[in-house]
ZAMARGU-4260 file (C-alpha; in steps of 0.2 Angstrom, whole numbers, plus 5000, padded with zeros to 4 digits):
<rodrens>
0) 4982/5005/5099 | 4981/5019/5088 | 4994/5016/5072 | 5000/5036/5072 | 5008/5029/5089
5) 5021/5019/5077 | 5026/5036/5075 | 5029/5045/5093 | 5039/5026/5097 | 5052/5031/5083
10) 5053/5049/5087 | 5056/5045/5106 | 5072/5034/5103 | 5080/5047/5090 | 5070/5061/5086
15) 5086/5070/5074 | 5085/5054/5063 | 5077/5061/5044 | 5061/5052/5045 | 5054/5057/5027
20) 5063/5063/5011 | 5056/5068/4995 | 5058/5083/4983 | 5077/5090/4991 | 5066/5091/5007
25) 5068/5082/5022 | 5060/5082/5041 | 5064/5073/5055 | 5056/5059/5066 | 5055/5073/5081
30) 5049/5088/5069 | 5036/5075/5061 | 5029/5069/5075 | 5029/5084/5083 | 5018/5093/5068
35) 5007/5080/5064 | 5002/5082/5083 | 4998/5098/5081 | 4988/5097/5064 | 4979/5082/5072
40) 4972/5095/5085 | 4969/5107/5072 | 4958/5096/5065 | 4950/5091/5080 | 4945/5112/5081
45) 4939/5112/5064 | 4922/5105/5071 | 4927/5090/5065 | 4924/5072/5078 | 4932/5056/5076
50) 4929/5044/5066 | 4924/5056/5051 | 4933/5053/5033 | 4949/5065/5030 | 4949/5064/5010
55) 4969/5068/5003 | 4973/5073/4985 | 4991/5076/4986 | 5006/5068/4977 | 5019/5060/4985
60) 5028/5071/4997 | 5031/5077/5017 | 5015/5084/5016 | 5005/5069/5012 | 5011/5058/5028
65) 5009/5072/5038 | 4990/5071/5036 | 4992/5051/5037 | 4998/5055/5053 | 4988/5069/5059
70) 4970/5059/5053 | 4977/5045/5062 | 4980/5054/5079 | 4965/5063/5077 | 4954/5049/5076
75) 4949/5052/5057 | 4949/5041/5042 | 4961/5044/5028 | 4956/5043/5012 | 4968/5045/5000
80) 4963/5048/4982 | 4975/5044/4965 | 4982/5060/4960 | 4977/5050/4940 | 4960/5054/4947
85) 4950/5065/4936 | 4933/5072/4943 | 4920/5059/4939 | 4929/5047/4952 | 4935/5060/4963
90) 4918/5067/4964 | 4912/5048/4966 | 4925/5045/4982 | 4920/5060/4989 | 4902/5058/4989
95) 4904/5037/4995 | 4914/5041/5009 | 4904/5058/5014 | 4923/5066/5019 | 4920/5079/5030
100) 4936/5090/5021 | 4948/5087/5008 | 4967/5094/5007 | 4968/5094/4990 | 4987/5099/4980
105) 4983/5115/4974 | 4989/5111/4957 | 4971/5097/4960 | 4965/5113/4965 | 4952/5116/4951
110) 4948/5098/4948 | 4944/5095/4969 | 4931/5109/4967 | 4923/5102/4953 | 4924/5087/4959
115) 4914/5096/4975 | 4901/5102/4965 | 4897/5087/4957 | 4898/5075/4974 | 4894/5077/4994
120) 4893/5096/5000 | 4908/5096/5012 | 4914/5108/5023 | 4930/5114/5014 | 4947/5111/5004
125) 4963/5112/5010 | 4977/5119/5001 | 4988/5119/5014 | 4993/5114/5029 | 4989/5124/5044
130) 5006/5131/5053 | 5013/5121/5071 | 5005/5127/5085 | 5021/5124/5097 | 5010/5132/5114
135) 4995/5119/5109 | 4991/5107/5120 | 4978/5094/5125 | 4976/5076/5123 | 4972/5068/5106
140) 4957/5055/5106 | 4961/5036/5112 | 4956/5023/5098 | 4949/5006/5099 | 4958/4993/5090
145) 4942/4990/5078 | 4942/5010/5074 | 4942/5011/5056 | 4961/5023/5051 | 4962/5020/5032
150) 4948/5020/5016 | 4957/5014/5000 | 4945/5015/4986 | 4948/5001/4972 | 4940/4996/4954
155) 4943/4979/4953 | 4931/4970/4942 | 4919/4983/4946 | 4912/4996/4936 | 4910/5007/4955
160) 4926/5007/4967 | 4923/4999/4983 | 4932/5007/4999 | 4942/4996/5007 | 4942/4998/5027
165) 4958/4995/5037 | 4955/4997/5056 | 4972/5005/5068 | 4970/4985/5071 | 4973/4977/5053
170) 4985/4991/5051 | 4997/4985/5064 | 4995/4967/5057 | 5000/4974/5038 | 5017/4981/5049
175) 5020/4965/5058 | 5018/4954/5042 | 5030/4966/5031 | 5043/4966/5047 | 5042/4945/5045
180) 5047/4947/5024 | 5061/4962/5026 | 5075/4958/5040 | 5076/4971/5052 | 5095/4977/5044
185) 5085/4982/5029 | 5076/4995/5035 | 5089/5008/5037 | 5083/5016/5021 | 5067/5012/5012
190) 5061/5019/4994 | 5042/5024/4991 | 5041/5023/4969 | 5023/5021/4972 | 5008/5034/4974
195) 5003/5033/4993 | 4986/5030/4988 | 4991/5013/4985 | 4992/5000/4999 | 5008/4995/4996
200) 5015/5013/4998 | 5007/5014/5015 | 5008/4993/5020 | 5024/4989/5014 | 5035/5005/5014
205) 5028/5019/5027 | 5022/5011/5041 | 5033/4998/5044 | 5049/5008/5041 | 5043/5022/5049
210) 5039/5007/5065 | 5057/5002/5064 | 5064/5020/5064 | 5071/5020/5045 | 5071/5034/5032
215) 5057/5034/5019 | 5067/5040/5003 | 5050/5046/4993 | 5048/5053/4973 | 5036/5061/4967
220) 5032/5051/4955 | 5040/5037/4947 | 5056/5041/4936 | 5069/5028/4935 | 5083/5039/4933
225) 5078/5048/4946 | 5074/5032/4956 | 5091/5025/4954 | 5098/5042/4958 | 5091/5040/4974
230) 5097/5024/4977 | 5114/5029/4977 | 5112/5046/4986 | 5105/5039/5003 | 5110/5022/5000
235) 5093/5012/4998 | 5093/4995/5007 | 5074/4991/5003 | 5064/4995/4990 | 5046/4986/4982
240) 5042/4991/4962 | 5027/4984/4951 | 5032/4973/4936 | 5033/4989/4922 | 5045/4998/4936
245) 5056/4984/4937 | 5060/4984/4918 | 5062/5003/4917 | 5076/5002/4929 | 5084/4989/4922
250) 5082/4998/4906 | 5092/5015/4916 | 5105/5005/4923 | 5110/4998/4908 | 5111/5014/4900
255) 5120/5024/4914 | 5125/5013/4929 | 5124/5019/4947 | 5131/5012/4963 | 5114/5001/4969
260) 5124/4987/4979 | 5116/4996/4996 | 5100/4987/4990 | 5097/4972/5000 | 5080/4967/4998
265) 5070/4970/4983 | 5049/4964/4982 | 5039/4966/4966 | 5020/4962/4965 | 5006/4969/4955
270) 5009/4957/4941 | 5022/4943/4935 | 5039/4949/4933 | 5047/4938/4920 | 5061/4926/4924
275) 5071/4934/4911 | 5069/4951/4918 | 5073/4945/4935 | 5089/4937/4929 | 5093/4955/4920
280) 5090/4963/4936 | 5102/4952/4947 | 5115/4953/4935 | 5112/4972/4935 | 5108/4976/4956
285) 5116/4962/4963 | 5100/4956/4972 | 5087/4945/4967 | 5069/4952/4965 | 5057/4944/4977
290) 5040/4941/4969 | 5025/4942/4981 | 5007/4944/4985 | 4994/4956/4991 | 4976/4964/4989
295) 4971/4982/4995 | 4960/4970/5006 | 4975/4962/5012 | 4993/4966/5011 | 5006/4957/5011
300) 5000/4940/5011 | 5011/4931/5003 | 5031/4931/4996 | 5046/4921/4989 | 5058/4916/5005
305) 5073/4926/5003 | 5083/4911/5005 | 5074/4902/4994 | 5066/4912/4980 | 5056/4901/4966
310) 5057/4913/4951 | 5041/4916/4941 | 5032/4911/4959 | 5018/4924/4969 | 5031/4912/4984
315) 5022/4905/5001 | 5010/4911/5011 | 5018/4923/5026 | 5018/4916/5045 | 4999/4919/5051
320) 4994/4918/5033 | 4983/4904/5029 | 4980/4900/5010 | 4970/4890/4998 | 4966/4885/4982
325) 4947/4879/4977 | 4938/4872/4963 | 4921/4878/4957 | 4912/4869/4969 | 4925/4877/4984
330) 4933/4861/4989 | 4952/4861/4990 | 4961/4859/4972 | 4973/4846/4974 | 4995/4853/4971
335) 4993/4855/4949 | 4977/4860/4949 | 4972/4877/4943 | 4957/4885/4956 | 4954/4901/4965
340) 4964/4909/4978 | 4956/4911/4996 | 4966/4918/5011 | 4965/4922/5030 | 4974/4934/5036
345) 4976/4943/5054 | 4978/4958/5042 | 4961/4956/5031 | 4953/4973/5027 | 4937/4978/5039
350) 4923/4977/5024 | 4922/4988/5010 | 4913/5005/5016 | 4894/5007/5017 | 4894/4991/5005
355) 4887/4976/5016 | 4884/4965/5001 | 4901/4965/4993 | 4910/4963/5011 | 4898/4945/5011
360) 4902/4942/4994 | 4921/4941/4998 | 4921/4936/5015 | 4915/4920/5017 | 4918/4908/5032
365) 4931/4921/5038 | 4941/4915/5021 | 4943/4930/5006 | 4940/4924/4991 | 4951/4936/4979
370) 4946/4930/4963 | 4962/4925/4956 | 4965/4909/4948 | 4983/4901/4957 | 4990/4884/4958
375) 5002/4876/4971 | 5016/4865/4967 | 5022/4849/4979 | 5033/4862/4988 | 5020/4876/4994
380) 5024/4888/4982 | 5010/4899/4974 | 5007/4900/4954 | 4998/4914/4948 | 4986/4908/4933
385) 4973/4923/4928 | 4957/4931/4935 | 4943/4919/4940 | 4930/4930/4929 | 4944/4928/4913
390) 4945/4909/4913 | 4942/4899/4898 | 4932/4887/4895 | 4937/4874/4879 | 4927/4857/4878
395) 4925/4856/4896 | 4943/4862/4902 | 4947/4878/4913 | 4962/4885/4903 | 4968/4901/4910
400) 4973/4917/4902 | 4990/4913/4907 | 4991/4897/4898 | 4988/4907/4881 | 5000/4921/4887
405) 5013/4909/4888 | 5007/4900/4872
</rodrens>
């Protein structure tokens, strides 16, 4: 299937629903689908073929899932670059992925052309978005499952980023994994606080509300005063946060208190959220934070049960999801015992773009190894311990950086 079709499903059962809000703008599931069929054909006479990269330097906004959507239709490969960017790693991404064009902000204007200079002679960039062609007409390429859709570029422990390949495939897989953590009555209004260059803007927030028809309620970028002023105004009933988000809500909501009680699921990942800042945000929101667990490579893979949340935990692996925890020597760590995390997943990543080696390094067996130290308890619940390249080594003993943190 071809993941943009998510899009056409929701438009067809009510196209005058708002699809995406951000910025006091608004457009609806029929106008989105509508456009992005047109800019996908635009593309596809801008001597541009299938398959090639799509780069996208553009804040939060309509415009930015618009050319999602378009690249998706189209056949092309998004590749979304941080807007924190400056042009060393721009110019890096754009050379490593060869893009074929980039739509670039035009206040990114002057740092996507030096970028340009530096990197890969492309055809051109974007500033805008090419008008609807209502008259235009024509059918858009049909994609094979295993057709890469989306090129994530991460750092990691490298000194290079890698670009991680999702296929239309491992896409749909992210949707249906995020659909079995979120009940289907929380998706009438879900909020993006996140850059959609990140995975967990695009696999845990905008594909699989779009898929189940909600309204994606998007800022800019993140301000919790905003944030919770948003909550309130289109009554939010899902949101996901990083750990440092989390607090500065809190933080707001103390200070001026909105009405946030429309919020019924909550997720947090990227780091540990304290238990005692989850217990400030319960008694604050009236809804418990649910830690999980993803990678760029492989998101969501993991989360605390909303019926049974284990504060402080990453939680249990999600249905399909298989997880374990390995010594050095990569046989299975018994429940206490600090070793490395290794998942399968129907929604594991591709390979990292171009990179062969790397893709073997962390693929092994069909398991990825993610390089983060975890251990498990007697009850299946995950604890996150450090990174496997920060472990200590004291007289013979693993002791993780966490283990000091706490200290």
């Amino acid at each position: 299937m071809n993941i943009g079709n998510i899009l056409t499903t929701s438009a067809q059962k009510d196209p005058g629903k708002p699809a995406i809000v951000c910025d006091k703008k608004s457009i609806s599931y029929g106008e989105l689908d509508r456009s992005t069929t047109s800019l996908a054909r635009w593309l596809l006479r801008q001597d541009l073929k299938t398959g090639d990269r799509i780069a996208i330097y553009w804040p939060n906004s309509i415009e930015i899932v618009k050319l999602f959507f378009a690249a998706f239709k189209a056949g092309m490969i998004a590749v979304p670059i941080n807007v924190r960017m400056k042009t060393p790693e721009v110019a890096y991404i754009l050379e490593h992925s060869k893009a074929a064009v980039c739509f670039a902000h035009p206040d990114l204007l002057s740092v996507a052309e030096e970028a340009r200079s530096a990197s890969w002679q492309f055809n051109q960039i974007q500033t805008t978005l090419e008008a609807v062609y209502e008259g235009d007409s024509g059918p858009l390429p049909v994609m094979n499952d295993e057709d890469p859709a989306f090129l994530l570029y991460t750092s990691g422990t490298t000194a290079r980023p890698k670009g991680v390949t999702h296929t239309h495939r491992t896409l749909s897989e992210c949707v249906k994994l995020t659909h079995a953590m979120v009940p289907d009555g929380d998706w009438q209004s879900a909020l993006v606080m996140t850059q959609m260059a990140f995975v967990s803007a695009m696999c845990l927030i905008l594909l699989p509300a779009v898929a189940k028809g909600g309204t994606v309620v998007s800022v800019t970028a993140f301000d919790a005063p905003l944030v919770l002023d948003l909550i309130e105004r289109f009554q939010v009933t899902y949101a996901f946060a990083l750990p440092s988000m989390v607090q500065a809500m809190i933080e707001e909501q103390a200070r001026k208190p909105r009405q946030v009680r429309s919020l019924r699921s909550f997720l947090a990942a990227g780091d540990r959220v304290p238990v005692s800042t989850q217990q400030r945000f319960q008694s604050l929101f009236g809804i418990s934070v649910r830690e999980g667990f993803g990678m760029t490579e492989m998101c969501p893979s993991m989360a605390n049960p909303a019926d049974a949340i284990r504060s402080g935990s990453l939680g249990k692996p999600l249905p399909g999801v298989k997880a374990r925890v390995v010594d050095a020597e990569g046989e299975d760590a018994f429940d206490g015992q600090i070793g490395e995390l290794i998942l399968r997943s129907p929604a594991k990543f591709a390979g990292y773009w171009d990179d062969p080696a790397a893709t073997r390094e962390a693929v092994r067996d069909g398991w990825l190894h993610t390089g983060d130290l975890v251990r498990r308890d007697a009850d299946g619940y995950l604890w996150f311990e450090g990174r496997k390249k920060e472990i200590i080594i004291r007289d013979g003993v693993n002791i993780s950086p966490q283990e000091v943190e706490e200290a």
